[in-house]
RONU-20219 format. One record per residue (C-alpha): residue in three letters; x, y, z; residue number from 0. Coordinates in steps of 0.02 Angstrom, whole numbers. Example, Ala and Ser with C-alpha at 12.3 -4.5 7.8 and 13.67 -1.06 7.14 Angstrom:
2
{node 'Ala', {615, -225, 390}, 0},
{node 'Ser', {684, -53, 357}, 1},
***
This chain:
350
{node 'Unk', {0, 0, 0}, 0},
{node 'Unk', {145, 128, 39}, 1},
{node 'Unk', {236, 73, -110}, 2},
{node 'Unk', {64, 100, -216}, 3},
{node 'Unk', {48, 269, -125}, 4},
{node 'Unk', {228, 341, -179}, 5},
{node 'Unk', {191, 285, -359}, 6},
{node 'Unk', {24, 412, -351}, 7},
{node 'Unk', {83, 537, -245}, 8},
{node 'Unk', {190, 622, -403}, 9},
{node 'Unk', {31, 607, -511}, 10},
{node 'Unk', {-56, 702, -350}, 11},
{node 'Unk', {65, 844, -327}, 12},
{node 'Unk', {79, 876, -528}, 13},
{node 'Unk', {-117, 882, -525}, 14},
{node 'Unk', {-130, 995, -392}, 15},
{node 'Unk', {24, 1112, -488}, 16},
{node 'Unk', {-68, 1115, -626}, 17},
{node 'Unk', {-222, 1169, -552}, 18},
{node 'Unk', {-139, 1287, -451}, 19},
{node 'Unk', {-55, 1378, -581}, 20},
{node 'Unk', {-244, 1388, -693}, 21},
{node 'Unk', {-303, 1485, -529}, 22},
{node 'Unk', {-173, 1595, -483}, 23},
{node 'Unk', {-134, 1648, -676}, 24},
{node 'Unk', {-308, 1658, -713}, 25},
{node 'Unk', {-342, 1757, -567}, 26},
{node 'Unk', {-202, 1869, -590}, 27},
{node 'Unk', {-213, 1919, -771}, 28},
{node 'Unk', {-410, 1963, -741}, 29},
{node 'Unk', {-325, 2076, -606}, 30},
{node 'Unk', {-223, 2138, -740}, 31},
{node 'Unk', {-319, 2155, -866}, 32},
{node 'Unk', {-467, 2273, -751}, 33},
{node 'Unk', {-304, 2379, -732}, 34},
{node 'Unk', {-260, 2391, -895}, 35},
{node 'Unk', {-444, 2400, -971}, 36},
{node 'Unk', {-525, 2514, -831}, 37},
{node 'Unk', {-570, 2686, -869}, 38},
{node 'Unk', {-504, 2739, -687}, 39},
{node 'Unk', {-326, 2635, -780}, 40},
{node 'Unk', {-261, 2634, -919}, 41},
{node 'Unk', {-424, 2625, -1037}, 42},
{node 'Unk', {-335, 2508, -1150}, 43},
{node 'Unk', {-510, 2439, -1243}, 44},
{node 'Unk', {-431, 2332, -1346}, 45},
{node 'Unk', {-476, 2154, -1269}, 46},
{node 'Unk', {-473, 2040, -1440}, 47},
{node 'Unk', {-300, 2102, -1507}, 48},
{node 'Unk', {-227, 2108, -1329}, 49},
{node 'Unk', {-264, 1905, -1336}, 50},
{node 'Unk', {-179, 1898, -1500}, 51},
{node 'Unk', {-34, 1984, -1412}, 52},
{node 'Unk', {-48, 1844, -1262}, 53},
{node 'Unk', {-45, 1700, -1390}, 54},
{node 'Unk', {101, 1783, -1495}, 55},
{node 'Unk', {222, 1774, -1352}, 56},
{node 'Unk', {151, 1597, -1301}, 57},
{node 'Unk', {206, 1554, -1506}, 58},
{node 'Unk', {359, 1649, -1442}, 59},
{node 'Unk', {405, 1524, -1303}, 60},
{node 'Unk', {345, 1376, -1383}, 61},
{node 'Unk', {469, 1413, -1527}, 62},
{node 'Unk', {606, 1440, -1415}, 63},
{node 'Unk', {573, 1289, -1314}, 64},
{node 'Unk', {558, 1182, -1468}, 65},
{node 'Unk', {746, 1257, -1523}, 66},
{node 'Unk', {818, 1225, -1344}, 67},
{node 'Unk', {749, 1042, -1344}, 68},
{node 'Unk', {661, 1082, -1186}, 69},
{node 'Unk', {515, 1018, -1298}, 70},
{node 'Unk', {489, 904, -1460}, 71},
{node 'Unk', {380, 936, -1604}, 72},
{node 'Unk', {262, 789, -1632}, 73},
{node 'Unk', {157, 796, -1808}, 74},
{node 'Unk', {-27, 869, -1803}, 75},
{node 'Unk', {-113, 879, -1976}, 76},
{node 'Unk', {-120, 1056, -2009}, 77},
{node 'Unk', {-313, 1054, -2061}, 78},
{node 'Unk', {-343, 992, -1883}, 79},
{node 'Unk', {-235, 1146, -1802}, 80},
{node 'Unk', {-325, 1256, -1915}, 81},
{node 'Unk', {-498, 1185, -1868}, 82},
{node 'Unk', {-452, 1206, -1693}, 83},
{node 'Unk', {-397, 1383, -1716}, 84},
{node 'Unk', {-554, 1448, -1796}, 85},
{node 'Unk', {-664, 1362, -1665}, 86},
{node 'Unk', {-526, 1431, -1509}, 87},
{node 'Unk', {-525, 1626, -1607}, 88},
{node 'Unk', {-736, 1605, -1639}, 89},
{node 'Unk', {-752, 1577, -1460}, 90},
{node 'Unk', {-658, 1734, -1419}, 91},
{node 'Unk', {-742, 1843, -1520}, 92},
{node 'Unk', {-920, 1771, -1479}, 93},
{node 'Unk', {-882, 1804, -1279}, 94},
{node 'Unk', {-840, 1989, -1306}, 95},
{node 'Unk', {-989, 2018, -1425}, 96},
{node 'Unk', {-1095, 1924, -1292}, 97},
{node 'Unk', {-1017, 2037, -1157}, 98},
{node 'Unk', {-1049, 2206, -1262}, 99},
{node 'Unk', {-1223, 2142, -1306}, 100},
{node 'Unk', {-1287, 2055, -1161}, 101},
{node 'Unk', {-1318, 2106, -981}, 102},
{node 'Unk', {-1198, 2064, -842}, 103},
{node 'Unk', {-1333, 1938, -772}, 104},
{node 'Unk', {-1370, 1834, -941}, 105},
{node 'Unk', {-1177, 1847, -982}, 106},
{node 'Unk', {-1130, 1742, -813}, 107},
{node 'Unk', {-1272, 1626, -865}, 108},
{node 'Unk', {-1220, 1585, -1037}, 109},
{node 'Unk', {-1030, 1552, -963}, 110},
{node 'Unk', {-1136, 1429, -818}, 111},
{node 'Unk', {-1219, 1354, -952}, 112},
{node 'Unk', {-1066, 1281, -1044}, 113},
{node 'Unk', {-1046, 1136, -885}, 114},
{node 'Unk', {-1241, 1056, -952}, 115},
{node 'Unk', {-1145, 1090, -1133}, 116},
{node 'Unk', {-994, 1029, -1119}, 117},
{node 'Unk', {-1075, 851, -1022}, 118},
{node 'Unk', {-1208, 845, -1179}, 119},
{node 'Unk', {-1043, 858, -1311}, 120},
{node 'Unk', {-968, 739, -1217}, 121},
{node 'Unk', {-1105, 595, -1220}, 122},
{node 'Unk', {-1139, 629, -1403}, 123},
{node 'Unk', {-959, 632, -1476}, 124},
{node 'Unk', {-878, 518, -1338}, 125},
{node 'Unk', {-1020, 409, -1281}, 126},
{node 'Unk', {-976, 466, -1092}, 127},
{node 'Unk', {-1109, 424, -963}, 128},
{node 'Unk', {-1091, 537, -786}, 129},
{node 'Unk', {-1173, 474, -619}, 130},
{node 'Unk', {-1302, 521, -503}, 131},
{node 'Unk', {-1183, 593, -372}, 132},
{node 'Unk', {-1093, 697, -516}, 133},
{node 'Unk', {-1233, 769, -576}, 134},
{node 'Unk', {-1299, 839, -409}, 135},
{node 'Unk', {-1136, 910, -364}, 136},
{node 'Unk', {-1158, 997, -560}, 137},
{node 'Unk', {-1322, 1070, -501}, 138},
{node 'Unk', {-1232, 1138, -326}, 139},
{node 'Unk', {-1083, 1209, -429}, 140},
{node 'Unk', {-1191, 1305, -548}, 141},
{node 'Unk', {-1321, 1374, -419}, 142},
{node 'Unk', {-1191, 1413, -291}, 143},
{node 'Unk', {-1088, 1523, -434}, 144},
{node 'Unk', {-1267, 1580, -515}, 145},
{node 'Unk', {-1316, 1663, -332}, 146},
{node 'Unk', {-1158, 1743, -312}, 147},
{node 'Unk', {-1144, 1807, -500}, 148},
{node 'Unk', {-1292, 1835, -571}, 149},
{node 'Unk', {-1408, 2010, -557}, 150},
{node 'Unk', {-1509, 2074, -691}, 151},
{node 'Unk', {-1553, 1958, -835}, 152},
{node 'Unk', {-1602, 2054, -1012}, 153},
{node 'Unk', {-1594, 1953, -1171}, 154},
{node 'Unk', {-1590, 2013, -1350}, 155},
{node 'Unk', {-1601, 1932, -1515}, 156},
{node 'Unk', {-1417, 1979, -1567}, 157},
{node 'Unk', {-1357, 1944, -1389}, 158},
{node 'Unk', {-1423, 1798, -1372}, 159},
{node 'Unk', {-1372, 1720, -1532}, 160},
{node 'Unk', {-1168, 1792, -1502}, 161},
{node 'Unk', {-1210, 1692, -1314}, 162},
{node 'Unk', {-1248, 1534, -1377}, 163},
{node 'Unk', {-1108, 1559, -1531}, 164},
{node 'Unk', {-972, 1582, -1378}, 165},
{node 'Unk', {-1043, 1448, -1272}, 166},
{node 'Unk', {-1051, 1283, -1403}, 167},
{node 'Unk', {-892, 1360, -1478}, 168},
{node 'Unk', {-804, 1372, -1323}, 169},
{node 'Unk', {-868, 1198, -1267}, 170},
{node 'Unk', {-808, 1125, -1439}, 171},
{node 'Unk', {-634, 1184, -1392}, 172},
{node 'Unk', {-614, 1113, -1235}, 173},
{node 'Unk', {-656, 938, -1286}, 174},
{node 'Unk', {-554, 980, -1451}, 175},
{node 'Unk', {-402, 994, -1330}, 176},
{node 'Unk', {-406, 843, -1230}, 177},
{node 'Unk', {-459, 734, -1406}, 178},
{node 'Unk', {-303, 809, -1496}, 179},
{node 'Unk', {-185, 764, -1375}, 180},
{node 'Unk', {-243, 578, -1332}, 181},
{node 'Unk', {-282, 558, -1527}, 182},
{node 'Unk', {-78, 602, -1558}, 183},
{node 'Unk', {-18, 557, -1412}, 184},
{node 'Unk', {45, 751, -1394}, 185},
{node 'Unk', {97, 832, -1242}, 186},
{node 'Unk', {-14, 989, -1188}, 187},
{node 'Unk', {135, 1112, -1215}, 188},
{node 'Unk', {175, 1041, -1387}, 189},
{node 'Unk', {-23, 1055, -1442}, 190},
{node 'Unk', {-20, 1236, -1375}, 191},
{node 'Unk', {161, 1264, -1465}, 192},
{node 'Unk', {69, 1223, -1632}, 193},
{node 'Unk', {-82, 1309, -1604}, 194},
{node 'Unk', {-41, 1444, -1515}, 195},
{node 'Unk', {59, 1544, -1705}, 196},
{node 'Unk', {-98, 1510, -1810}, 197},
{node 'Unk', {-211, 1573, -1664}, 198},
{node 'Unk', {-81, 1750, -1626}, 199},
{node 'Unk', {-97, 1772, -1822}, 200},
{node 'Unk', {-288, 1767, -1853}, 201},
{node 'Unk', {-323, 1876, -1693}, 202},
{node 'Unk', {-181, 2002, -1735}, 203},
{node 'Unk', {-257, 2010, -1907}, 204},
{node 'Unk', {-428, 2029, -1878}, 205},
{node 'Unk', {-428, 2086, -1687}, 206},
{node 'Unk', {-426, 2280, -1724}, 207},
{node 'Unk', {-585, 2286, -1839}, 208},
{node 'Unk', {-681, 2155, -1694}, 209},
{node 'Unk', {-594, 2283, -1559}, 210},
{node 'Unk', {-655, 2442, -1668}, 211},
{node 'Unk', {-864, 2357, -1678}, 212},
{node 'Unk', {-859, 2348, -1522}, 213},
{node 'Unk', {-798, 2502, -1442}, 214},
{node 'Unk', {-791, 2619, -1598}, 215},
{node 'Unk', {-605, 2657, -1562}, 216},
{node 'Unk', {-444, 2604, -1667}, 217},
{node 'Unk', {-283, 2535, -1561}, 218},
{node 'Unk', {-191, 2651, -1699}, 219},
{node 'Unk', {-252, 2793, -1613}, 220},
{node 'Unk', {-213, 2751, -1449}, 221},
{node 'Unk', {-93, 2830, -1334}, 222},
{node 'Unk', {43, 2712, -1275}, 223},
{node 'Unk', {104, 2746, -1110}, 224},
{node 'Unk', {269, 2658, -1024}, 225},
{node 'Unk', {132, 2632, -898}, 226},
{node 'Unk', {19, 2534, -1002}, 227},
{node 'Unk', {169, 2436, -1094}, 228},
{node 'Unk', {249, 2376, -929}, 229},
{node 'Unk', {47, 2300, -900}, 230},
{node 'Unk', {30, 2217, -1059}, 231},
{node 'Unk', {202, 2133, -1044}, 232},
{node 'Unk', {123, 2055, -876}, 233},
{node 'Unk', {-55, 2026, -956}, 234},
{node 'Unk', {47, 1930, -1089}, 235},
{node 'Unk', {173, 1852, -961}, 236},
{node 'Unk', {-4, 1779, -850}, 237},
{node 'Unk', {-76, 1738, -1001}, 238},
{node 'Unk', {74, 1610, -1067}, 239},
{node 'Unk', {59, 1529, -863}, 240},
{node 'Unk', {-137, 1532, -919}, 241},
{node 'Unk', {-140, 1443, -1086}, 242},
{node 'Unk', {3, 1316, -1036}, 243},
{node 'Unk', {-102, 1291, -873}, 244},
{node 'Unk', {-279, 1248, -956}, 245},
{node 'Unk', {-201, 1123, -1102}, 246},
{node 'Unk', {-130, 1030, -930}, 247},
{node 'Unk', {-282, 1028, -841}, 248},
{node 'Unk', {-367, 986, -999}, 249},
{node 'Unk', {-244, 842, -1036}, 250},
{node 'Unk', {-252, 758, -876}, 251},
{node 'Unk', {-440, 793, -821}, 252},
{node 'Unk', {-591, 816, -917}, 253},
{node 'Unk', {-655, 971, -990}, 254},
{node 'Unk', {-809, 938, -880}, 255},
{node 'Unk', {-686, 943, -720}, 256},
{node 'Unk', {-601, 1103, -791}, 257},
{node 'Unk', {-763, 1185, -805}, 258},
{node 'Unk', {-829, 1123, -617}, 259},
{node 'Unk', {-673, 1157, -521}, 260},
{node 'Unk', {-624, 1315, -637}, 261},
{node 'Unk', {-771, 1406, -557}, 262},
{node 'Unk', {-657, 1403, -394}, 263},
{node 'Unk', {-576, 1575, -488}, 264},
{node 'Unk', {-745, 1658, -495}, 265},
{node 'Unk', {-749, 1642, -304}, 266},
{node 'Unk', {-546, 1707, -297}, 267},
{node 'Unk', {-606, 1835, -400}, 268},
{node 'Unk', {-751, 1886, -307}, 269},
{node 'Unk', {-656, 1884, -141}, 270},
{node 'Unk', {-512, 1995, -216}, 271},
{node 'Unk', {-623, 2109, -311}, 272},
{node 'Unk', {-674, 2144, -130}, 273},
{node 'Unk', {-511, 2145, -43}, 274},
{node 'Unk', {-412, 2246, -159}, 275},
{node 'Unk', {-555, 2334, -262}, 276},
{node 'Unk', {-679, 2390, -130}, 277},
{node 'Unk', {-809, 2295, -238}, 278},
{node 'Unk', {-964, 2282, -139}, 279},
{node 'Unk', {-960, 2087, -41}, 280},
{node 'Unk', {-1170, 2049, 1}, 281},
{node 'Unk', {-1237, 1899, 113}, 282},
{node 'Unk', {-1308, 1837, -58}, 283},
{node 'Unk', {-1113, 1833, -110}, 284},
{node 'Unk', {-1053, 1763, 25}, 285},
{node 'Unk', {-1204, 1640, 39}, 286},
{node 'Unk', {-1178, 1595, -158}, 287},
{node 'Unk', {-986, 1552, -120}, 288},
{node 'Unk', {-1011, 1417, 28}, 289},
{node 'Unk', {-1151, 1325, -105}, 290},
{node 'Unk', {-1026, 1332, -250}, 291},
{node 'Unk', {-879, 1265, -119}, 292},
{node 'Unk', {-1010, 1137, -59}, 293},
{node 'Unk', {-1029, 1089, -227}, 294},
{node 'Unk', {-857, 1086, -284}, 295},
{node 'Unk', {-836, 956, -122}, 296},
{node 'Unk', {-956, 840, -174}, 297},
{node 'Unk', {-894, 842, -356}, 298},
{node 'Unk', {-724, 794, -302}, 299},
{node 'Unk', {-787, 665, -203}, 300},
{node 'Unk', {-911, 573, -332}, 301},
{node 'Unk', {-745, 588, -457}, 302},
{node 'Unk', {-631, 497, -333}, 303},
{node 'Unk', {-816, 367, -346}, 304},
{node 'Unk', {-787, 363, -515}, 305},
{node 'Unk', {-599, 319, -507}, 306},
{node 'Unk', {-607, 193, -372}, 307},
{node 'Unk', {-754, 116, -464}, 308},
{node 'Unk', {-673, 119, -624}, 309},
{node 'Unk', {-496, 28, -553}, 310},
{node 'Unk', {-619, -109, -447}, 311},
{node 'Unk', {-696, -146, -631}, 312},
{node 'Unk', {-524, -153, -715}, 313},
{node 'Unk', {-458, -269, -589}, 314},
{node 'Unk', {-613, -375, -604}, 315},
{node 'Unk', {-584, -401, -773}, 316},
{node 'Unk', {-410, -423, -790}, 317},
{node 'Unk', {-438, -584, -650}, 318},
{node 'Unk', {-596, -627, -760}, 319},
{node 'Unk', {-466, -674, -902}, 320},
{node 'Unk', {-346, -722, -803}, 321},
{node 'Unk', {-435, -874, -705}, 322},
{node 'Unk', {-560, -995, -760}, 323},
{node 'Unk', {-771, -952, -721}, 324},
{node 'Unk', {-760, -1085, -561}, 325},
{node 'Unk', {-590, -992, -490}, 326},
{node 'Unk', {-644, -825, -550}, 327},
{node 'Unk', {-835, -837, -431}, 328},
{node 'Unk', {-738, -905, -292}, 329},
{node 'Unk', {-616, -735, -314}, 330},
{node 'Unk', {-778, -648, -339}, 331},
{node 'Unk', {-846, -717, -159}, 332},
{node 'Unk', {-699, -702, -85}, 333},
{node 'Unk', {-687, -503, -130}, 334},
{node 'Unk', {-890, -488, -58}, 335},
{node 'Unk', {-840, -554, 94}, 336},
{node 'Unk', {-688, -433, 126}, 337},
{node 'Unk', {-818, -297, 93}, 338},
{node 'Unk', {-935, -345, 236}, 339},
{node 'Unk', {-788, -326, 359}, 340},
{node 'Unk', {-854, -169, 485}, 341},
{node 'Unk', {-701, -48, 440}, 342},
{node 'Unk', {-741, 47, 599}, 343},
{node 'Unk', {-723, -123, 732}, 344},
{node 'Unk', {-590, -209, 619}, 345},
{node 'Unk', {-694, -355, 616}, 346},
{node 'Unk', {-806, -444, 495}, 347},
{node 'Unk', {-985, -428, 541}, 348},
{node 'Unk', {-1109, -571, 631}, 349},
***
């Protein structure tokens, strides 16, 4: 048991690094980017080619990783990287118009609404089932981070349409990234090396005119201060942590568990927006956070069901082939009768 322990405890700690870095980058380049965006800041508007900006010095990295051998290049049809590119840069564009056209309230319930979207994908293209417990702790997640988020709800025709644009969009690219890199057996770094040029091209090309429909203003005609440099350099610093982070999480979870457990940074953000913002912290805030935590809890624990179920059924089946039917229901009784040992007396029950 301790050996089997030492062998998961590096899996464990790399998990929880790779989570850990999603939350604190994410968290910090929203910080950054309310700075940088803010009128009482720097009133840099300019939110679709600033991400072209993040992804060109991700391309940057990747390419200088992939010429110091700290990473290998592993083949990816190029229609496939281009296919994931336009659905990644869609889903981009489709969340700002949805944030111009939409009210706060219906914007945070489109981005809820991708959990149910992403689970739906999921069973269609990858025939993947979810259980009771899993579902319930959904339902917590998305009502805990619905009461602390969500205020007025207005819908339009044209907002409505860009919502549900950036929500199966941005659902389609989640999945896309955990499929690519179990399909090619590609590390999450190398998929984002390759993706990340094609992606920092497109938005760099187009992101001005998207920028310009939706505030009216042209990043030509801005006025560049040191200030505002120094804050794009860390936007686009947080934002390489960011991208690297999410293709991990991706790779080694589901996009269902990046979605659930993500929501954690609305609550980081929430909190900080309050500690460092003097953004206004309600009972229905606080009230909202200990559901969504609640819910988190529960998720975690029907996963670690999951596992523990899977690995039982493996084993199972591996002695199924292994013995013949009259050794393997023996096995099979012998296993029921460990169960019905009382775990808390150390004995086997009368």
């Amino acid at each position: 048991m301790a050996a089997e322990n030492e062998r998961k405890s590096p899996s464990a700690v790399s998990d929880m690094g790779a989570w850990a870095m999603n939350v604190i980058s994410s968290v910090g380049i929203i910080m950054a980017n309310k700075q940088l965006m803010s009128s009482s800041g720097f009133a840099f508007s300019f939110a679709t080619t600033l991400t072209g900006f993040h992804f060109a010095l991700t391309a940057l990295v990747g390419m200088v990783s992939n010429a110091t051998g700290f990473s290998a290049s592993k083949h990816v049809p190029m229609w496939e990287l281009i296919w994931f590119s336009i659905v990644a840069n869609v889903s981009i564009a489709a969340m700002n118009f949805s944030l111009m056209l939409n009210s706060v309230g219906f914007y945070q319930i489109s981005k809820l609404s991708m959990i149910p979207v992403v689970c739906v994908m999921e069973w269609i293209l990858h025939s993947k089932r979810y259980s009771r417990e899993v579902k319930i702790s959904v339902v917590v997640v998305v009502v805990g981070v619905g009461i602390c988020t969500v205020t007025d709800v207005k819908v339009n025709a044209k907002g409505f349409i860009c919502a549900f644009v950036a929500i199966f969009s941005s659902s389609l690219q989640q999945i896309l990234i955990g499929s690519l890199q179990k399909k090619y057996s590609i590390g999450s770094f190398e998929l984002l090396s390759k993706t990340a040029p094609i992606q920092a091209l497109s938005l760099l090309v187009v992101g001005p005119l998207v920028d310009y429909l939706l505030s009216g203003k042209f990043i030509m005609n801005y006025n560049m201060s040191s200030g505002c440099f120094l804050f794009i350099l860390l936007s686009c610093a947080l934002a390489v942590f960011c991208n690297i982070s999410q293709y991990l999480c991706i790779g080694r979870f589901s996009a269902v568990s990046f979605q659930v457990i993500g929501h954690m940074k609305t609550v980081c953000i929430l909190t900080l927006g309050w500690l460092l913002f003097d953004s206004a912290m309600t009972f229905k805030n606080v009230a909202g956070m200990i559901v969504a935590i609640v819910g988190m809890v529960i998720y975690s624990w029907a996963m670690e069901l999951e596992k523990q179920s899977l690995i039982a059924a493996k084993a199972l089946n591996s002695v199924k082939h292994s013995l013949t039917e009259e050794e393997f229901e023996l096995f099979k009784e012998g296993v029921e009768t460990t169960q019905s040992k009382d775990v808390e007396l150390g004995r086997t029950k009368d």
